[in-house]
N, C-alpha and C positions, 0 to 999 in steps of 0.2 A: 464087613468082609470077614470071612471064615479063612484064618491063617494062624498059623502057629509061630512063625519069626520070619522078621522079614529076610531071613539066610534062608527061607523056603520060595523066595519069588523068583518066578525065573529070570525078571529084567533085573534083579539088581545082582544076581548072577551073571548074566550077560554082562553086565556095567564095570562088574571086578576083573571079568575076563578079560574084558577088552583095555581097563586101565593096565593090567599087566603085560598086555602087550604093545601097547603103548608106550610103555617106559621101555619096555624089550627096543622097539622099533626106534626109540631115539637116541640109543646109548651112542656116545662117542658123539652126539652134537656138541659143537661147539659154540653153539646160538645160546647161552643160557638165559637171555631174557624170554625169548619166545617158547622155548622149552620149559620154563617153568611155570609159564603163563598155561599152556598144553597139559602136563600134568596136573597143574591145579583142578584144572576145569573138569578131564579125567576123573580127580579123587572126590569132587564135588556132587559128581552125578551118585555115583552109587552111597558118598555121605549123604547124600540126603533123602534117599532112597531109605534109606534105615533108620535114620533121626524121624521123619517122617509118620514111620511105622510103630513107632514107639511113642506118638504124642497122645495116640489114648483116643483118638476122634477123626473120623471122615475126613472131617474140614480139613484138619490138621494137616492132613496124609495127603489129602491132595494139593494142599499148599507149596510142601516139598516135594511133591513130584513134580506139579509145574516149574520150581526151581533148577529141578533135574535134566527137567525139559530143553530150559533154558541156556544151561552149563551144556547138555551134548549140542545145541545151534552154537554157543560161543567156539567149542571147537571142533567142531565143520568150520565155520568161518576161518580158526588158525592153520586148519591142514589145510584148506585152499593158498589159503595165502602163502605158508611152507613150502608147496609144492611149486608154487609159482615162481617163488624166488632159490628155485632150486637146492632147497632143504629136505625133501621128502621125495623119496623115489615115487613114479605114477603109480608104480601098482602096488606100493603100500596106504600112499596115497588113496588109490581107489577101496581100500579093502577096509580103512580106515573107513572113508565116510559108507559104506555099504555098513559095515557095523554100528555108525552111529545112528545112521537111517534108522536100521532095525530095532535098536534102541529106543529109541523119538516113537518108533510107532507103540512099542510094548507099553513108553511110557503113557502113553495117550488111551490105550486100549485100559489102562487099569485107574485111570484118572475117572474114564465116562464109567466102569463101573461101579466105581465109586461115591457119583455123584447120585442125590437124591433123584428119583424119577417124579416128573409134575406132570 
């Protein structure tokens, strides 16, 4: 894959973005087990978006991006649940998983480039 740093991709661009608004959108919670579960997950996608991109190999790279993958489904999973129990207003709520969607998709679109073609 022809890149110069992974601070050139647009998904882990999107990833940063969205982690900082994410911490924006929870300030003043008072849940701090779930909220730090939330950010974790947040910080994990675009870590490893970048760790990923610096292991030197394909393989590597799409290793941690399926892990990235994995981290934006773990929280979809926590803003539903957020939302449900009345911690997350709906329409940050919904703006939340509409970014994570988009996320999950960029992440998926640069995984199958990635991958050897047979």
């Amino acid at each position: 894959m022809a890149y110069h740093s992974f601070e050139n991709l647009e998904v882990w661009q999107s990833a940063c973005r969205f982690t900082v608004n994410l911490y924006r959108g929870l300030e003043g919670w008072r849940d701090f087990g779930l909220k730090d579960q939330m950010t974790r997950a947040a910080v994990s996608i675009a870590s490893n978006i970048a760790e990923g991109a610096e292991r030197g190999s394909d393989a590597e790279f799409v290793r941690f991006l399926h892990i990235s993958k994995g981290s934006a489904a773990e929280l979809r999973t926590q803003v539903y649940i957020a939302t449900r129990i009345g911690l997350l207003e709906e329409s940050l709520s919904q703006q939340f998983i509409e970014d994570l969607k988009q996320i999950s998709i960029k992440l998926h679109a640069l995984i199958k480039s990635l991958k050897p073609k047979t």
